[in-house]
Biopython code that builds the backbone (N, CA, C, O; Angstrom):
import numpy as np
from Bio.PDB.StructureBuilder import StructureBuilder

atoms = [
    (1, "UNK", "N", (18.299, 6.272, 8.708)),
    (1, "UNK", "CA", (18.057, 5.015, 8.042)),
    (1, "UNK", "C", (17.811, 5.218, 6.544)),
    (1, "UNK", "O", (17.939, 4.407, 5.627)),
    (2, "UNK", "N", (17.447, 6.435, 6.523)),
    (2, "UNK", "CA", (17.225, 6.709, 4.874)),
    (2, "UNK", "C", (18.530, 6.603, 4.024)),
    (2, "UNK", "O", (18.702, 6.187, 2.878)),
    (3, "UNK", "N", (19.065, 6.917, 4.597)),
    (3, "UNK", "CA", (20.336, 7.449, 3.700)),
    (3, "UNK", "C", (21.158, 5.986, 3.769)),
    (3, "UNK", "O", (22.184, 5.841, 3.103)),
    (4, "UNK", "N", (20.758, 5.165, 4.422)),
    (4, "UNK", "CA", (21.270, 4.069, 4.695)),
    (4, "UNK", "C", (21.198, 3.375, 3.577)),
    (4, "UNK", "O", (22.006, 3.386, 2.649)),
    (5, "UNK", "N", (19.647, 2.418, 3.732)),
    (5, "UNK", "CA", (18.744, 2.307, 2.661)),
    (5, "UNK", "C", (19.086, 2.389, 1.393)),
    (5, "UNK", "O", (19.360, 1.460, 0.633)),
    (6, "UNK", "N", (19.056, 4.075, 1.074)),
    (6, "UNK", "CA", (19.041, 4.467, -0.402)),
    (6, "UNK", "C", (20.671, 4.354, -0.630)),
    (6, "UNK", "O", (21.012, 4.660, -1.772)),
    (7, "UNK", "N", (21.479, 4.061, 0.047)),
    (7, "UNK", "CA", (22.640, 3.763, -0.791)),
    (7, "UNK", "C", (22.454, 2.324, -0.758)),
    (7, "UNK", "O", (22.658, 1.999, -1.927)),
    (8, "UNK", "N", (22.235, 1.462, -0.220)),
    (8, "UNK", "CA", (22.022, 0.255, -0.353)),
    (8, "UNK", "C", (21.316, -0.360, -1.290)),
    (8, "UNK", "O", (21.638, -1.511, -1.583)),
    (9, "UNK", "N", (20.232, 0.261, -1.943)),
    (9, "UNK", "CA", (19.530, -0.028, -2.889)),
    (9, "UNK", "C", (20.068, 0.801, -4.275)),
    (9, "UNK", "O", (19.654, 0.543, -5.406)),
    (10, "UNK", "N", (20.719, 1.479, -4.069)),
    (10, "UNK", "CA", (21.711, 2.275, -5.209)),
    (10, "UNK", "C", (22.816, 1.112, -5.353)),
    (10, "UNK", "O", (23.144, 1.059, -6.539)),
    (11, "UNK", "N", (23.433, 0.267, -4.668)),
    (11, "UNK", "CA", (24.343, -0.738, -4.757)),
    (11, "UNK", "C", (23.647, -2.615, -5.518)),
    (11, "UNK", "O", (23.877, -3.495, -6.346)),
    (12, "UNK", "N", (22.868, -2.245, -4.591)),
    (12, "UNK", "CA", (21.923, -3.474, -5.225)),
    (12, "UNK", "C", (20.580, -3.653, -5.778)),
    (12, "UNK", "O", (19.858, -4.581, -5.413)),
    (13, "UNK", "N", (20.149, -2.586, -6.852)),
    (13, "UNK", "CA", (19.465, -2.304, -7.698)),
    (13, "UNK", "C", (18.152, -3.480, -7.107)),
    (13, "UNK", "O", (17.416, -3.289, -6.140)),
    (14, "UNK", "N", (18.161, -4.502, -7.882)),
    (14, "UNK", "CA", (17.276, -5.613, -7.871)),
    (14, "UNK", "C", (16.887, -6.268, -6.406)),
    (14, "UNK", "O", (15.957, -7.070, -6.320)),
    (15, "UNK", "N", (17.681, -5.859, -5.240)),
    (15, "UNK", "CA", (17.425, -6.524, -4.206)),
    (15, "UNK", "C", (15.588, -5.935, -3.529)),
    (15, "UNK", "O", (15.340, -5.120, -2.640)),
    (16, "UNK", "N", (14.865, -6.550, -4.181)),
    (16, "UNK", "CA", (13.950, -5.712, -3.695)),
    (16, "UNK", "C", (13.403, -5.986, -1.879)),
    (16, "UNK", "O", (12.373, -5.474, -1.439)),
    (17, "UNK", "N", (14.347, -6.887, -1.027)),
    (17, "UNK", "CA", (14.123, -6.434, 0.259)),
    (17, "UNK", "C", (14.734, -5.586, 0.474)),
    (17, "UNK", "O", (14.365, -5.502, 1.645)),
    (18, "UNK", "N", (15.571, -4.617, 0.353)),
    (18, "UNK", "CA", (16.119, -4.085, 0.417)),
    (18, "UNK", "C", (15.753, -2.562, 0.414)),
    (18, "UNK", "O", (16.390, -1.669, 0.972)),
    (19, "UNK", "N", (14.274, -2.402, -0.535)),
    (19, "UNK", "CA", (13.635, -1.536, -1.281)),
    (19, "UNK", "C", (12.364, -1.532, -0.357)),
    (19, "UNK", "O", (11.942, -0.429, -0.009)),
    (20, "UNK", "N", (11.789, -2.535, 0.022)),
    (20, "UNK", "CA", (10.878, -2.533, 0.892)),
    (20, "UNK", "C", (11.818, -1.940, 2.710)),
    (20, "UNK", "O", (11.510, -1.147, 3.600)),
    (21, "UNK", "N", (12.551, -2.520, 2.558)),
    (21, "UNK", "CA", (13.173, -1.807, 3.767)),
    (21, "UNK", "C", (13.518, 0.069, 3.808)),
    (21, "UNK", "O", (13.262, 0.800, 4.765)),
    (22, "UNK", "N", (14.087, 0.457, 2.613)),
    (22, "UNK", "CA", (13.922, 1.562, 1.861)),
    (22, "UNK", "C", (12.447, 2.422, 1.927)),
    (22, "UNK", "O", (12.295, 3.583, 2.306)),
    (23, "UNK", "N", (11.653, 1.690, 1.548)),
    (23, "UNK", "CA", (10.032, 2.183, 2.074)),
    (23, "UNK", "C", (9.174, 2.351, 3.065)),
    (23, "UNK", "O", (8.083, 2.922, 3.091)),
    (24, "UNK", "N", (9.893, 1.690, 4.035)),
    (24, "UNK", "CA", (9.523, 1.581, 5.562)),
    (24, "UNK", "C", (10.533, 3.016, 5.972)),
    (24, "UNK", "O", (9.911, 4.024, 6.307)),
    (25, "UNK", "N", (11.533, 3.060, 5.950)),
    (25, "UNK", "CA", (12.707, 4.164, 6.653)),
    (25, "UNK", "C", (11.765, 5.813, 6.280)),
    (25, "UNK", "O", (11.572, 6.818, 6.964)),
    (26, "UNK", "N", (11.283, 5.346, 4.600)),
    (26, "UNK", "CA", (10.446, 6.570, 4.131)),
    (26, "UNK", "C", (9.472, 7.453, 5.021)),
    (26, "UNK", "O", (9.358, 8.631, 5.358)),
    (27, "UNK", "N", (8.603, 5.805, 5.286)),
    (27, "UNK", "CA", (7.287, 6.200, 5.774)),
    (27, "UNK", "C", (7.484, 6.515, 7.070)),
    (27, "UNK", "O", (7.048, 7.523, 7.628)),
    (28, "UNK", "N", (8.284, 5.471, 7.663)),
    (28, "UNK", "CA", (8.705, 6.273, 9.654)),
    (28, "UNK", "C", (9.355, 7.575, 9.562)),
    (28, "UNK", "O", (9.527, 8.298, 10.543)),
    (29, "UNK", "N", (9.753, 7.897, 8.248)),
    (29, "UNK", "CA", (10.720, 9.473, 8.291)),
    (29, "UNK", "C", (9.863, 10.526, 8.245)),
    (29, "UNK", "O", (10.188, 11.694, 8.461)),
    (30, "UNK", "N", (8.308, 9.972, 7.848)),
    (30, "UNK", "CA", (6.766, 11.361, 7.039)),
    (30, "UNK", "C", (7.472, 11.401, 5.653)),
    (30, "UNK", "O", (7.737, 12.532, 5.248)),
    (31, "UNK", "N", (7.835, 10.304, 4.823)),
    (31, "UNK", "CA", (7.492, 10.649, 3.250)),
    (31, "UNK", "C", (6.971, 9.770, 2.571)),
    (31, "UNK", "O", (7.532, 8.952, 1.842)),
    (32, "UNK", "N", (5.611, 9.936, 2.838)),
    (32, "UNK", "CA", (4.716, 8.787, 2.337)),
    (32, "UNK", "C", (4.513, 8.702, 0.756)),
    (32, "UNK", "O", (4.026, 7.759, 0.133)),
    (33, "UNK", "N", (4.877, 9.602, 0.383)),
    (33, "UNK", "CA", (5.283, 10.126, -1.154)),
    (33, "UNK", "C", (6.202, 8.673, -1.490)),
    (33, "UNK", "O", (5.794, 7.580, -1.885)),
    (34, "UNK", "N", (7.425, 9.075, -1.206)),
    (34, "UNK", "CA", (8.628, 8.468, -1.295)),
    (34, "UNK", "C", (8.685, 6.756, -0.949)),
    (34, "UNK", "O", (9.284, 5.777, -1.395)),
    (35, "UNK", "N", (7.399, 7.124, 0.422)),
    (35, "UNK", "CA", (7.336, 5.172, 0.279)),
    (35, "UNK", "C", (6.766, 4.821, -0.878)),
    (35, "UNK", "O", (7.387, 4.128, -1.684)),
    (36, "UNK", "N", (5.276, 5.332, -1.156)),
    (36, "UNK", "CA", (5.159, 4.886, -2.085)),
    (36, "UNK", "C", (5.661, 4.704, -3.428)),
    (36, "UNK", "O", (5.357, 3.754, -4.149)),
    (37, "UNK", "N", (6.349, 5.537, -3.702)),
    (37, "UNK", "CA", (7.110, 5.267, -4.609)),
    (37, "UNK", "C", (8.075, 4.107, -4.752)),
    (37, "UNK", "O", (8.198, 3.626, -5.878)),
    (38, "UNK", "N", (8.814, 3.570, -3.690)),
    (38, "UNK", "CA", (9.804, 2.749, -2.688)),
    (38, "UNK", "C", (8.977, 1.468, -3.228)),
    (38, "UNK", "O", (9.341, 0.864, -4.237)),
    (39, "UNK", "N", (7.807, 1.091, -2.461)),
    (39, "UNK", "CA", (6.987, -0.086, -2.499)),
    (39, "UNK", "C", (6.430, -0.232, -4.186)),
    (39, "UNK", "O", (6.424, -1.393, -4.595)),
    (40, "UNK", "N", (6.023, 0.713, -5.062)),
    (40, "UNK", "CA", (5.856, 0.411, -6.568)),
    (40, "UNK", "C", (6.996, -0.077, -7.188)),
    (40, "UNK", "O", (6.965, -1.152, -7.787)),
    (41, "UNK", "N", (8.515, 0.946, -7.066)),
    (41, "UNK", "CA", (9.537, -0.052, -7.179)),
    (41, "UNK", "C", (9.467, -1.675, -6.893)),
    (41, "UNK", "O", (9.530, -2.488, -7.815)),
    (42, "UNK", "N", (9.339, -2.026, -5.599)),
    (42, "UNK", "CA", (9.062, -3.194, -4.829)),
    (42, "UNK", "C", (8.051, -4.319, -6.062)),
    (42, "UNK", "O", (8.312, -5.403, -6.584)),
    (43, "UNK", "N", (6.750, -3.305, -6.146)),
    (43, "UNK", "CA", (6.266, -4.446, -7.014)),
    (43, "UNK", "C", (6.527, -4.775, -8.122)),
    (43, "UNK", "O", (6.333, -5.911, -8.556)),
    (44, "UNK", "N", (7.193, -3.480, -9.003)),
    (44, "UNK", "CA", (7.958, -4.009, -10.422)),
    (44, "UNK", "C", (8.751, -4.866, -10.283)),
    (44, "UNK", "O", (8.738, -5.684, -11.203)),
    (45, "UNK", "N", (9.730, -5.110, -9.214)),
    (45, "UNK", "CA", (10.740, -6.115, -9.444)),
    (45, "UNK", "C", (10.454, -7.510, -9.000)),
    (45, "UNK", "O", (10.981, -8.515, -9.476)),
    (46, "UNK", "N", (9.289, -7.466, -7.737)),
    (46, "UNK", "CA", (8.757, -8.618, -7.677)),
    (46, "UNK", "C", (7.401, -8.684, -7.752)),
    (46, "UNK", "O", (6.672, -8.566, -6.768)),
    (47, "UNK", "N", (6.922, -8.914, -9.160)),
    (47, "UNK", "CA", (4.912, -8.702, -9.325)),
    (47, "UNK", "C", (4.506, -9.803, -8.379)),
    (47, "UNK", "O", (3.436, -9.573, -7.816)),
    (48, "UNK", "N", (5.190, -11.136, -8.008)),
    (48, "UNK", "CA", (4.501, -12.259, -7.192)),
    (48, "UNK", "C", (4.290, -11.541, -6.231)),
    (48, "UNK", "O", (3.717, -12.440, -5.615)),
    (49, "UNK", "N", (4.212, -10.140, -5.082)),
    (49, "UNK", "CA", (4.227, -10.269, -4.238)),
    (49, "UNK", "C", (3.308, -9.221, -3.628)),
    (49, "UNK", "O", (3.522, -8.009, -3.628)),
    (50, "UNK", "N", (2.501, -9.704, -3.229)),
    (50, "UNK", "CA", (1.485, -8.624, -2.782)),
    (50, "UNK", "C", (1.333, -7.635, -2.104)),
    (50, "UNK", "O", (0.594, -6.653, -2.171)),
    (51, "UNK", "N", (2.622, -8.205, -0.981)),
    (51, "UNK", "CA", (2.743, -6.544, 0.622)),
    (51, "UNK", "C", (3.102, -5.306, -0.297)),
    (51, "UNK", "O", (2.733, -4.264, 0.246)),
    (52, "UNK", "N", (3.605, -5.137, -1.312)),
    (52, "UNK", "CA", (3.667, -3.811, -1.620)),
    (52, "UNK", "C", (2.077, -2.829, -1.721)),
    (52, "UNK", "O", (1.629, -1.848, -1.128)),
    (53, "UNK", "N", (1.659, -3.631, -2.682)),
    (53, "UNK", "CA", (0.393, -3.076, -2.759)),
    (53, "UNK", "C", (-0.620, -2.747, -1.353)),
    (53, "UNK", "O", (-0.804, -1.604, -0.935)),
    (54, "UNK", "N", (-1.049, -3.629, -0.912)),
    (54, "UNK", "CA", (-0.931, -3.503, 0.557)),
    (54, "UNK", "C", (-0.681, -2.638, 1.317)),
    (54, "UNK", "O", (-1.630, -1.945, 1.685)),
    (55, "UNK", "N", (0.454, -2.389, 1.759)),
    (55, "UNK", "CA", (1.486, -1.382, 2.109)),
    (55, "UNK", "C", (0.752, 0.262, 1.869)),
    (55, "UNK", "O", (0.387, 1.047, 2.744)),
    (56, "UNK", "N", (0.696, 0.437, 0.245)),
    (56, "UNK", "CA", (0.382, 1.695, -0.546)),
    (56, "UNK", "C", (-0.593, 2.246, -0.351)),
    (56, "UNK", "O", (-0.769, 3.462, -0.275)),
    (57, "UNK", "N", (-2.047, 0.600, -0.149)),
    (57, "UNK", "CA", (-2.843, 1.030, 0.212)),
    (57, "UNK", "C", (-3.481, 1.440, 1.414)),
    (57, "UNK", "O", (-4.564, 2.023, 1.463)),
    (58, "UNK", "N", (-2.403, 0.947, 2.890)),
    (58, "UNK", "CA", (-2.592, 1.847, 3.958)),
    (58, "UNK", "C", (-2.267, 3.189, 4.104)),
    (58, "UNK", "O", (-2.765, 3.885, 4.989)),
    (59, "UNK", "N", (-1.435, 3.609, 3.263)),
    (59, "UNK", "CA", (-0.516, 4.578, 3.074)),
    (59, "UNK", "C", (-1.786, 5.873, 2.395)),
    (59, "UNK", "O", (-1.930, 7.057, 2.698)),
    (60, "UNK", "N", (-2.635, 4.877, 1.260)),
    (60, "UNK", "CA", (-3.481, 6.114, 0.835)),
    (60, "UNK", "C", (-4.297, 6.047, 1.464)),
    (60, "UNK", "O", (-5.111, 6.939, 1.226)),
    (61, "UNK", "N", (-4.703, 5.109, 2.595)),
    (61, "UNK", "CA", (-5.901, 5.357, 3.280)),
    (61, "UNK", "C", (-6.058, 6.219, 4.866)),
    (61, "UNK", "O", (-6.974, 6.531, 5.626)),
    (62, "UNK", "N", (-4.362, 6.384, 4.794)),
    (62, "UNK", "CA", (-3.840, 7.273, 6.204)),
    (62, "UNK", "C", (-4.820, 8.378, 5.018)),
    (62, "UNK", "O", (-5.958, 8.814, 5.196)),
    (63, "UNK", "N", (-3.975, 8.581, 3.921)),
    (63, "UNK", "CA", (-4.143, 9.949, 3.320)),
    (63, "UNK", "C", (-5.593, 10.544, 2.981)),
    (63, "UNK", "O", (-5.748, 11.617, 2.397)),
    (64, "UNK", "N", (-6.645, 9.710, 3.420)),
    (64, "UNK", "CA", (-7.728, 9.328, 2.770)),
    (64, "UNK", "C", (-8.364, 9.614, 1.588)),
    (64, "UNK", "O", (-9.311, 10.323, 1.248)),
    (65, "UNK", "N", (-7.445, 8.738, 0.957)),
    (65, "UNK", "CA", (-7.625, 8.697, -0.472)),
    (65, "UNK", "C", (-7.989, 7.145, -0.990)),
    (65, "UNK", "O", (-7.247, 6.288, -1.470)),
    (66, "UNK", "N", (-9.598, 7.119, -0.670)),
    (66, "UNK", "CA", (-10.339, 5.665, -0.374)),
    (66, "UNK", "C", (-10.145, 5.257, -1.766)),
    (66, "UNK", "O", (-9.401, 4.288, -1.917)),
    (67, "UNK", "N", (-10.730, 5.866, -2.981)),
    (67, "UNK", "CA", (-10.541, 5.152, -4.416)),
    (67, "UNK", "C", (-9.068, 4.076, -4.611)),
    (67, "UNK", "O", (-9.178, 2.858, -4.760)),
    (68, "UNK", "N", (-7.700, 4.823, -4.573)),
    (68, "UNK", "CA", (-6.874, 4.117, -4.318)),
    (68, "UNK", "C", (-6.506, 3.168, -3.175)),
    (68, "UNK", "O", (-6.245, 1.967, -3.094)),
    (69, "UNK", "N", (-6.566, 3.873, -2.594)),
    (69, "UNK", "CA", (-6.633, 2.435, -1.626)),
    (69, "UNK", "C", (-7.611, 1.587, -1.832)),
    (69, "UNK", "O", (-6.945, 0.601, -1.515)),
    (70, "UNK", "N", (-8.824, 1.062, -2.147)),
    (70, "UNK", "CA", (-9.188, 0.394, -2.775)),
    (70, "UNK", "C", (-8.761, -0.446, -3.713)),
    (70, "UNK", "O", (-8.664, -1.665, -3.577)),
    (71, "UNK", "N", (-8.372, 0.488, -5.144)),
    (71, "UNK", "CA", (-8.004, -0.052, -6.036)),
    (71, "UNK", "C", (-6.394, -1.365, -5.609)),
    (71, "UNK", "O", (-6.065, -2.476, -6.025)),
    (72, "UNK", "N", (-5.919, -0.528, -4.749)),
    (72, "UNK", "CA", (-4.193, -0.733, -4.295)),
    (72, "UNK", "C", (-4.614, -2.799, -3.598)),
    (72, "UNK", "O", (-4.152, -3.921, -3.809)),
    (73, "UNK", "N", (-5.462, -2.323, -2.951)),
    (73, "UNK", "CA", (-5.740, -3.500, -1.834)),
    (73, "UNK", "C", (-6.395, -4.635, -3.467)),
    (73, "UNK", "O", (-5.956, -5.740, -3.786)),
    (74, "UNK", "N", (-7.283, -3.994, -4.030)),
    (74, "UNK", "CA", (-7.640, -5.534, -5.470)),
    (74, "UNK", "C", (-6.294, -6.024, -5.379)),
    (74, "UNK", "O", (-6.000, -7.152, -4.983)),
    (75, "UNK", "N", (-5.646, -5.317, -5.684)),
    (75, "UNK", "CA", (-4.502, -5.912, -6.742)),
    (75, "UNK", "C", (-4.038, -6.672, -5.586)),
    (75, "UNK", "O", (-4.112, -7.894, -5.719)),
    (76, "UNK", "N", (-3.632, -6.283, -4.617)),
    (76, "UNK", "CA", (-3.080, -7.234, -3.239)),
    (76, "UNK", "C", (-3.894, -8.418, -3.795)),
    (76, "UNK", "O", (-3.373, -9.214, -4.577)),
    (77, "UNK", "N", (-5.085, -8.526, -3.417)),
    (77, "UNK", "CA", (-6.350, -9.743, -3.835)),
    (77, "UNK", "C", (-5.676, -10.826, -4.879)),
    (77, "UNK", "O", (-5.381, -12.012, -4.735)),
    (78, "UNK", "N", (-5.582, -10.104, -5.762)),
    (78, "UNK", "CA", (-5.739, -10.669, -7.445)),
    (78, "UNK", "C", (-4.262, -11.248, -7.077)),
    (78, "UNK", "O", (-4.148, -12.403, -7.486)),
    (79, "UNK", "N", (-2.709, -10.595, -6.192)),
    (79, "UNK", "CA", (-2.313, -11.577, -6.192)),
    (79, "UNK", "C", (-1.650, -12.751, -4.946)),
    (79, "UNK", "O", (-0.596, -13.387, -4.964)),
    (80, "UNK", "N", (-2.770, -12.704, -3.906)),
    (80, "UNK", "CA", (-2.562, -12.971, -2.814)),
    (80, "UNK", "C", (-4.134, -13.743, -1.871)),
    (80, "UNK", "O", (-4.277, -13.884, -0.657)),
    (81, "UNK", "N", (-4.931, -14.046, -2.810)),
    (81, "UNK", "CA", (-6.182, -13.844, -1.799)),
    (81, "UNK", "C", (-6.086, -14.659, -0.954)),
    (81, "UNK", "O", (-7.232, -15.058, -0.749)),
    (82, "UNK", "N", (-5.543, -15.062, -0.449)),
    (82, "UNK", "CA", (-5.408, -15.794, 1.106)),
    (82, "UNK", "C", (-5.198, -15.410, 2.246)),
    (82, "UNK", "O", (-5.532, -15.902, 3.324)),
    (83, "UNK", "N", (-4.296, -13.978, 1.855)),
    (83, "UNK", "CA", (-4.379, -12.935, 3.314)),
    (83, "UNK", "C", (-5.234, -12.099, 3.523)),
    (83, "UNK", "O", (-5.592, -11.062, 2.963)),
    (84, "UNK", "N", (-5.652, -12.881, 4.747)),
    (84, "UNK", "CA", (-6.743, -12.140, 5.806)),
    (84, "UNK", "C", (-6.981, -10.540, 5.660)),
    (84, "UNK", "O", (-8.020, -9.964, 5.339)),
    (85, "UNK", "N", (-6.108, -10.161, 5.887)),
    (85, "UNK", "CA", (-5.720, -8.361, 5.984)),
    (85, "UNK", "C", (-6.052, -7.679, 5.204)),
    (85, "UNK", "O", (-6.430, -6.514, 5.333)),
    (86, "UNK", "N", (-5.899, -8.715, 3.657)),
    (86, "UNK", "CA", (-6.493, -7.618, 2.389)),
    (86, "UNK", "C", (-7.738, -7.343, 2.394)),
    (86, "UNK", "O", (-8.299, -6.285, 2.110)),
    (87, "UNK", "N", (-8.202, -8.436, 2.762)),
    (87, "UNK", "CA", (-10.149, -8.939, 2.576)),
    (87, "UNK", "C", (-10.616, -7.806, 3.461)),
    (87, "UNK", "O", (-11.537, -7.147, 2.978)),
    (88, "UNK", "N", (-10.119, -7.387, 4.820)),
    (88, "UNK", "CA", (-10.441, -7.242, 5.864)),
    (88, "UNK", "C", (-10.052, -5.318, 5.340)),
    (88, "UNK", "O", (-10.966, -4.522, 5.556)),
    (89, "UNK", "N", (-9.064, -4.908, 4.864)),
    (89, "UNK", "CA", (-8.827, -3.624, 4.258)),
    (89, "UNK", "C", (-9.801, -3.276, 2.857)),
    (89, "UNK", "O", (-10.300, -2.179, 2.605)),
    (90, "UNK", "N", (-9.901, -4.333, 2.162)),
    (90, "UNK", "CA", (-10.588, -3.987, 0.838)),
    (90, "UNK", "C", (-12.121, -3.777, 1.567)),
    (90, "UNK", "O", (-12.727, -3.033, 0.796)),
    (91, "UNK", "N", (-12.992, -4.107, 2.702)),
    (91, "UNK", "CA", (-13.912, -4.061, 3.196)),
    (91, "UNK", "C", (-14.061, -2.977, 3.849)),
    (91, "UNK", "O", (-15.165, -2.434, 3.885)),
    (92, "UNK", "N", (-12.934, -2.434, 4.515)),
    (92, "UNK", "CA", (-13.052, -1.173, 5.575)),
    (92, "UNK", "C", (-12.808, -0.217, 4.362)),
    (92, "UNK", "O", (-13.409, 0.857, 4.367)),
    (93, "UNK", "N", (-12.109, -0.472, 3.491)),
    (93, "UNK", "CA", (-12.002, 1.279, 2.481)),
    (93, "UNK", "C", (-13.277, 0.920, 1.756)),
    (93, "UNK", "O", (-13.707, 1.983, 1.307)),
    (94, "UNK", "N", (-14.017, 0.020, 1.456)),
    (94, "UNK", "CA", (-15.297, 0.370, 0.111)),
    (94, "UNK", "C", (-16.205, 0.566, 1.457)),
    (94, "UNK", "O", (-17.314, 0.669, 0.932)),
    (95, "UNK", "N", (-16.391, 0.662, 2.616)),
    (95, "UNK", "CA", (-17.543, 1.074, 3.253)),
    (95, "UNK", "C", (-16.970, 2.601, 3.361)),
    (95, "UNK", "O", (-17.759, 3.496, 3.058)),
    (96, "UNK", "N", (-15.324, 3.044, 3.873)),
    (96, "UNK", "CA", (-15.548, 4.447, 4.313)),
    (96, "UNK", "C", (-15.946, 4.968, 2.730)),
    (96, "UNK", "O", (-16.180, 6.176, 2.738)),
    (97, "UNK", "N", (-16.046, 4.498, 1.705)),
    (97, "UNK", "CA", (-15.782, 5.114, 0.462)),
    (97, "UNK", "C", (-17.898, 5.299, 0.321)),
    (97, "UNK", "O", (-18.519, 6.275, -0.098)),
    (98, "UNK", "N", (-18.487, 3.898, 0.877)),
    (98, "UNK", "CA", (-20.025, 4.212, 0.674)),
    (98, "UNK", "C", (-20.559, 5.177, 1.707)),
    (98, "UNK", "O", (-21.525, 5.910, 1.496)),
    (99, "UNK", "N", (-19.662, 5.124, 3.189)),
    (99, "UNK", "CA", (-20.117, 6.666, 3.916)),
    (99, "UNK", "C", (-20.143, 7.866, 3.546)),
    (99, "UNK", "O", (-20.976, 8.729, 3.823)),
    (100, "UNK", "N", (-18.599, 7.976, 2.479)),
    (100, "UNK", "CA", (-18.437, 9.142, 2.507)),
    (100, "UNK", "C", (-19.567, 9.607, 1.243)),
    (100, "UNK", "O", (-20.085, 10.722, 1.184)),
    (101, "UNK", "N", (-19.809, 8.503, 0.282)),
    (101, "UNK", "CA", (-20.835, 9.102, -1.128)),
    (101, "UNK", "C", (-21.984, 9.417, -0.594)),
    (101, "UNK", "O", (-22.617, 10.338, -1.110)),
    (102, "UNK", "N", (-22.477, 8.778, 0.476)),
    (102, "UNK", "CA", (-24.043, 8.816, 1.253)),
    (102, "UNK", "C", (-23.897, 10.249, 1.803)),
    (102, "UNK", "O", (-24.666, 11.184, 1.581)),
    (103, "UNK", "N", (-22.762, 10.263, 2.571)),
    (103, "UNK", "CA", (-22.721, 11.557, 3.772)),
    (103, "UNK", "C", (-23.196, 10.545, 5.287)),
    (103, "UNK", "O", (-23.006, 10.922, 6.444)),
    (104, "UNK", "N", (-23.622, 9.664, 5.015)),
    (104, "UNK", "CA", (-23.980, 8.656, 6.543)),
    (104, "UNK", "C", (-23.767, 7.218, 6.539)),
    (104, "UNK", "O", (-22.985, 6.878, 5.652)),
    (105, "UNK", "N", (-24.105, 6.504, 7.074)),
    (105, "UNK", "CA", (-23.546, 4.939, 7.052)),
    (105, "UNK", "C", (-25.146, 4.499, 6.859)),
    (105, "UNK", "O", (-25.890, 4.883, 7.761)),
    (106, "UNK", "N", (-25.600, 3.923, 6.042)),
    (106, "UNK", "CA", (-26.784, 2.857, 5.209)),
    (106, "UNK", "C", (-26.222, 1.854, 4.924)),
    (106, "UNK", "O", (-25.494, 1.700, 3.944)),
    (107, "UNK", "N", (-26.588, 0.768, 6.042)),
    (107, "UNK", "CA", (-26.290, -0.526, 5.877)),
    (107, "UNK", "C", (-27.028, -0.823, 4.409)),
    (107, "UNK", "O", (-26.385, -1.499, 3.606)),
    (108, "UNK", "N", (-28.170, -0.412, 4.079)),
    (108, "UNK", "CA", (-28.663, -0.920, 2.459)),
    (108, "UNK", "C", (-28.137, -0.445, 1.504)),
    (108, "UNK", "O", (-28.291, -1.075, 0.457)),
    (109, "UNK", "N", (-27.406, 0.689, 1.457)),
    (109, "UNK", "CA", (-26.781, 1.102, 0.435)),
    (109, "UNK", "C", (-25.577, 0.409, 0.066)),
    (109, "UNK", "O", (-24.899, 0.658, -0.930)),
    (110, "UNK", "N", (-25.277, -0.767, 1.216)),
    (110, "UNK", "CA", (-23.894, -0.591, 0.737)),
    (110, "UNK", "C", (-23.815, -2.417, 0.105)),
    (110, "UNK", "O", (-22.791, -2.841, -0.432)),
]
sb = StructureBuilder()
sb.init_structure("model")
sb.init_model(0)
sb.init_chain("A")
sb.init_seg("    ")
for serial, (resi, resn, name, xyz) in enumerate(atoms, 1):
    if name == "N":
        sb.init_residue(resn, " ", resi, " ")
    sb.init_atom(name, np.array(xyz, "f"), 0.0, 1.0, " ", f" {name:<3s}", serial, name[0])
structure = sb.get_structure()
């Protein structure tokens, strides 16, 4: 599917479903590198749209790399706050992010 994809999006530059489809083939292939890269494409060509970010930030939170994913999921926010999923991700990465600074889970700390 990759090779599919990436000529398809080599043909139609701007189609950015096309690119998100491209980023999915990535990530089911193990190149989470490459999705992400795939899905930032995605949001340059369409900033209205939030699943990229989204997307990136499950992607860094497989990797657990909580700061970004964090950061990844705002921006979802800033341009989407109506989906459930972000609220619900931007909440689960800033707590694993206050476990991991504590070393334990403190409901007051957080």
């Amino acid at each position: 599917m990759i090779e599919k994809y990436y000529g398809l999006v080599n043909e139609n530059p701007s189609d950015w479903k096309l690119r998100f489809r491209l980023a999915f083939a990535y990530y089911f292939g193990g190149y989470k590198k490459y999705a992400k890269l795939a899905l930032q494409n995605v949001a340059n060509i369409a900033p209205g749209n939030a699943w990229p970010y989204g997307y990136m930030a499950i992607i860094s939170a497989e990797d657990n790399k909580w700061d970004e994913a964090v950061s990844e999921m705002k921006k979802a926010i800033a341009i989407d706050s109506n989906v459930a999923a972000f609220h619900l991700g931007l909440g689960q990465g800033t707590t694993k992010k206050a476990i991991l600074s504590e070393g334990s889970w403190r409901p007051e700390k957080l």
